[in-house]
Structure formats: structure tokens, C-alpha cells
C-alpha positions in Angstrom: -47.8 165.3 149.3 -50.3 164.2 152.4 -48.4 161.6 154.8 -51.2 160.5 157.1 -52.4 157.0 157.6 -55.8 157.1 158.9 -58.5 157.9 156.7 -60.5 160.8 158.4 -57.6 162.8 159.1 -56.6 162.5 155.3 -60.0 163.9 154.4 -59.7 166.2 157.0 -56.3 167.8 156.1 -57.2 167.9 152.1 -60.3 169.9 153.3 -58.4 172.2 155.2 -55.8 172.8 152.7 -58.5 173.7 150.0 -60.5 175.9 152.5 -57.3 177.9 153.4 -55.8 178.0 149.8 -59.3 178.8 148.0 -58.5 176.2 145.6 -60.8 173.3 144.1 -60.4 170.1 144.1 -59.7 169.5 140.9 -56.7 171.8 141.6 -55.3 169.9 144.3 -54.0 165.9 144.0 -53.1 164.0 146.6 -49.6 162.1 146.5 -49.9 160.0 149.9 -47.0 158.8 151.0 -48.3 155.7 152.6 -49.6 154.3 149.8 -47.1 155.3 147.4 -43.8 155.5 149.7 -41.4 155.6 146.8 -41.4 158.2 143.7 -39.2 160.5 142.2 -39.4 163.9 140.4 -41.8 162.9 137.9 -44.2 163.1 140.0 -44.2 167.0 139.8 -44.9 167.3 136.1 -47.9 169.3 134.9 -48.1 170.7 138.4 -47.3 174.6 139.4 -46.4 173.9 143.1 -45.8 171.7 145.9 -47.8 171.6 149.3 -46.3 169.2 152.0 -48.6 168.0 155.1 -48.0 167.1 158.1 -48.0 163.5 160.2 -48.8 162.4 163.2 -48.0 158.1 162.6 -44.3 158.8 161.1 -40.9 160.3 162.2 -38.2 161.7 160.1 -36.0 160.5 162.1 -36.9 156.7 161.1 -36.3 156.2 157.7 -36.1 152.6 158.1 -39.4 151.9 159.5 -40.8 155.1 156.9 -39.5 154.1 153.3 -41.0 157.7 151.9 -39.0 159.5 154.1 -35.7 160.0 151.4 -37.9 160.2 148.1 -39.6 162.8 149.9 -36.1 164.1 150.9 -34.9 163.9 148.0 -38.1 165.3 145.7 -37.6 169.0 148.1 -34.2 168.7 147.0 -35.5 169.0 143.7 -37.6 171.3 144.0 -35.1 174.3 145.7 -33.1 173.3 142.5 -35.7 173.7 140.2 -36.8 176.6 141.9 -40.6 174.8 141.7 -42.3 176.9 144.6 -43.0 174.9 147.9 -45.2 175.2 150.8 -44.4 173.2 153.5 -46.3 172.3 156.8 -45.0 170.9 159.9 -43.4 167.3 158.8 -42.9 169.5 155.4 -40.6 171.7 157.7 -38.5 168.7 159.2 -38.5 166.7 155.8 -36.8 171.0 154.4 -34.2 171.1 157.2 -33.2 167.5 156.6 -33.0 168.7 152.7 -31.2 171.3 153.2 -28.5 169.4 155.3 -30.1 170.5 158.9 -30.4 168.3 162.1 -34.0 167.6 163.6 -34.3 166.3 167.2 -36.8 165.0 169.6 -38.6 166.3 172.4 -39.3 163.8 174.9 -41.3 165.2 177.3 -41.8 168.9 177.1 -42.8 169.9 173.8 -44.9 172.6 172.1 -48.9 171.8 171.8 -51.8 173.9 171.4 -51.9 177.0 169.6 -48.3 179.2 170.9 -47.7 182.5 170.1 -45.4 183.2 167.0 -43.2 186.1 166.7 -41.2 187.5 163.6 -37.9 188.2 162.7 -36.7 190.9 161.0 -36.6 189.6 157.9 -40.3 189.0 157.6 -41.0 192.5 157.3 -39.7 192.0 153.5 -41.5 188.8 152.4 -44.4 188.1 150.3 -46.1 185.8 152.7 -45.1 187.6 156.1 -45.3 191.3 155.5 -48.6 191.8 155.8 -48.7 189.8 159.2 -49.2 190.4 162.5 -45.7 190.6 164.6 -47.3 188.1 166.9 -49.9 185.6 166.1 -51.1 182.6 167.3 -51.0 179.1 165.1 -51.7 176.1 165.8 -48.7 174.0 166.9 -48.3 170.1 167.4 -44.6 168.5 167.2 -42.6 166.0 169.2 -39.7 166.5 166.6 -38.1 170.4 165.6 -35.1 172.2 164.1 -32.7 173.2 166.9 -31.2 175.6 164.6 -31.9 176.3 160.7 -29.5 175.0 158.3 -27.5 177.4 156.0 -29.0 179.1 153.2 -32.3 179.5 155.1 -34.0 182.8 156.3 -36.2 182.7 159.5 -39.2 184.1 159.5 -40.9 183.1 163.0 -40.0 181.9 165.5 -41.2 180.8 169.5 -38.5 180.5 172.2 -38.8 176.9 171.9 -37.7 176.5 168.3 -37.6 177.8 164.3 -40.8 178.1 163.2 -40.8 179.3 159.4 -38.1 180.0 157.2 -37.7 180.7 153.0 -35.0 179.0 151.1 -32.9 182.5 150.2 -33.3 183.5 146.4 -36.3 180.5 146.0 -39.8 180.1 146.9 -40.2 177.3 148.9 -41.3 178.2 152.7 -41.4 176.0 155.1 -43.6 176.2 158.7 -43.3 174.1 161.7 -46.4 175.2 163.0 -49.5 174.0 160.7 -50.9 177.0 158.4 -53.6 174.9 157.2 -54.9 173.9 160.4 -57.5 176.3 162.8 -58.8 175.8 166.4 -61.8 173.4 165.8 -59.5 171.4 163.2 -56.7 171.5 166.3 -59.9 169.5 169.1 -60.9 167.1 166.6 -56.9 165.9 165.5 -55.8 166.2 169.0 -58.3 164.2 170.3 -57.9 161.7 167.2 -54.1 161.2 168.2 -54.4 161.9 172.3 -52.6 158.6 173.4 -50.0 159.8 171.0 -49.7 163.8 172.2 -51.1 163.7 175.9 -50.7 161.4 179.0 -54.4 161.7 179.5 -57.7 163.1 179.2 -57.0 165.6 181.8 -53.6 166.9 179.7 -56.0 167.3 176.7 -58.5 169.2 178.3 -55.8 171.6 179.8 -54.1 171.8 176.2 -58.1 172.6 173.9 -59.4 174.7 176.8 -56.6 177.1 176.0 -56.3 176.9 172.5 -57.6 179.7 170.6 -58.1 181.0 167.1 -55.4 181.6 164.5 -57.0 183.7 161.6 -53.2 185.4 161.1 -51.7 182.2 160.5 -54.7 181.1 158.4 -54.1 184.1 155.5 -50.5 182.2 154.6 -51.9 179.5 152.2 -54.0 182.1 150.4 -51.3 184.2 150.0 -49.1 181.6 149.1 -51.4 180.6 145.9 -52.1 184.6 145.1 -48.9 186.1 145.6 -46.5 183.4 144.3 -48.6 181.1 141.9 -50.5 184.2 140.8 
């Protein structure tokens, strides 16, 4: 489920998400939400798994100017209950908690961009996706919107001290990441700079925010192990 609205970036995130998953493209459709804003659960048949995207052009938070924000709501909802396994990225995450009957807020002015440092919680050390993963690790991180808390039923997995950063619906597989997975350093320059009127006051601000960015291989490995360890 891809919701971006301009065209290179939805090239540019499919691309991504096959390069980090090691699938083809004839194993990966695209369901964009902008195009096709409302659907239901049908839309999952003949399919193995989910993947969720992330957005730079739409909020949660406005479902009335967004009409695919409660199908897509609604289709993660069917998806814990159906146990279908989920992987979730950044607007995936806020789209979970709001699924799950969590509260997303907004950032106005201080909020996470670049590539942060992610630590785990205890509870990683048991998962399939986290338990071969670094206990810190950068990944890259872009988000005006976050979970101030998880909802119930959730485990966290990372976390930064500003917010949640990945959790796993207890007793299903569907994670969910705040930070992007699917998205590395040189991926990072050219969307930042695509949306810098939307993420940074100006083209000093963006030049501060690349220069420090740096690689994320550790946060990289999740989509592969996602598709190898869960799908099989």
C-alpha cells in the first residue's frame, strides 16, 4: 500500500522496497492510495503479506481532506485479525497505532530528521526481526507526526528518546516502524531535498540535516528478514 502523490518518489520507494526485500517485481503490486483512496479487504486476496509506505503529502490526522485514511485503518485492522503478516513503515506506523486505538500527535517545530540513533528494548532480544540486530543503530528518520505512547496490545521494539519507534502486535505478525526500513542515506538526500519546503525552513537547515546523515545498513537487513523469516 504506497501513499505518495508525486511520481518519482513512487518509483523511488517501490525501488527501494524491492532492493531491501530481495523481491521482483512481479512479487510486489502497488495499491496507491491516491489513486484508489477507498477499498476494503478484498484487496488482500491472492497475496501473502502486507507492506505499508510512507507519505510525505498526507496526515493521519486529516481524514477529511485524505479519504484513504479509514479504509487503510480499517484494512490493518483486518489484517491483526486475520493474522495476515504486516510490515509497516513510517505512515504504516501512525495508520497501526490509530488501528490499534492509539493517539498520534504533531510536532510543530522540533521534530526528528535525518538518520537518529535507535536503541532496543528488551523485548527485542526475542524477536524474529530484531534479534540479530545491533542494540543501537542508525535509520533513517523523517516525521512531523508520532506515537506519544504505544497503544495496548503492542510490544516495543526501538525506540529514541523522542518517541516509539517499532513495535509487534503481541501473538501476530504485523510490525510496524516509525523510522523508514526501506529507505538508506542516498535515498534519505534525494527525498529530503524533493520535500525540503515541506521538512526544512531552508537550504541551510537541509545542508545541516544530509551533512550529518549517515548510513543505516542495520536498519536495512529488516525487510529481508521480514520476507525470509516470516513469509519463508
Amino acid at each position: 500500500m504506497q501513499i505518495r502523490d508525486d511520481t518519482t518518489v513512487r518509483i523511488e520507494e517501490y525501488q527501494s522496497f524491492l532492493a531491501y526485500s530481495g523481491l521482483s517485481e512481479d512479487q510486489l503490486d502497488v495499491l496507491n492510495v491516491f489513486d484508489i483512496p477507498n477499498f476494503d479487504a478484498e484487496v488482500l486476496e491472492g497475496y501473502d503479506a502486507l507492506f505499508v509506505g510512507g507519505a510525505s503529502e498526507a496526515s493521519v490526522l486529516e481524514p477529511e481532506h485524505y479519504p484513504f485514511v479509514m479504509p487503510a485503518i480499517a484494512l490493518l485492522q483486518h489484517c491483526i485479525r486475520e493474522s495476515t503478516p504486516v510490515f509497516a513503515s513510517c505512515f504504516g506506523f501512525q495508520l497501526a497505532v490509530l488501528a490499534l486505538g492509539g493517539e498520534i500527535i504533531r510536532d510543530g517545530d522540533d521534530y526528528e530528521m535525518g538518520t537518529p540513533l535507535m536503541l532496543l528494548s528488551d523485548a527485542a532480544a526475542n524477536d524474529v526481526l530484531f534479534k540479530t540486530t545491533a542494540k543501537a543503530f542508525p535509520a533513517v528518520s523523517v516525521h512531523r507526526e508520532r506515537a506519544a505512547a504505544l497503544p495496548m496490545g503492542c510490544e516495543l521494539l526501538a525506540y529514541t528518546d523522542a518517541c516509539p519507534h517499532a513495535f509487534k502486535v503481541t501473538d501476530k505478525p504485523f510490525w510496524a516502524f516509525q523510522f523508514h526500513p526501506e529507505v538508506d542515506r542516498a535515498t534519505l538526500i534525494e527525498r529530503l531535498t524533493t520535500y525540503k519546503t515541506t521538512y526544512t525552513d531552508n537550504d541551510g537547515q537541509l545542508d545541516e540535516v544530509l551533512a550529518s546523515a549517515v548510513e543505516t545498513p542495520e536498519s536495512n537487513k529488516l525487510l529481508r528478514r521480514f520476507v525470509e523469516r516470516v513469509l519463508g
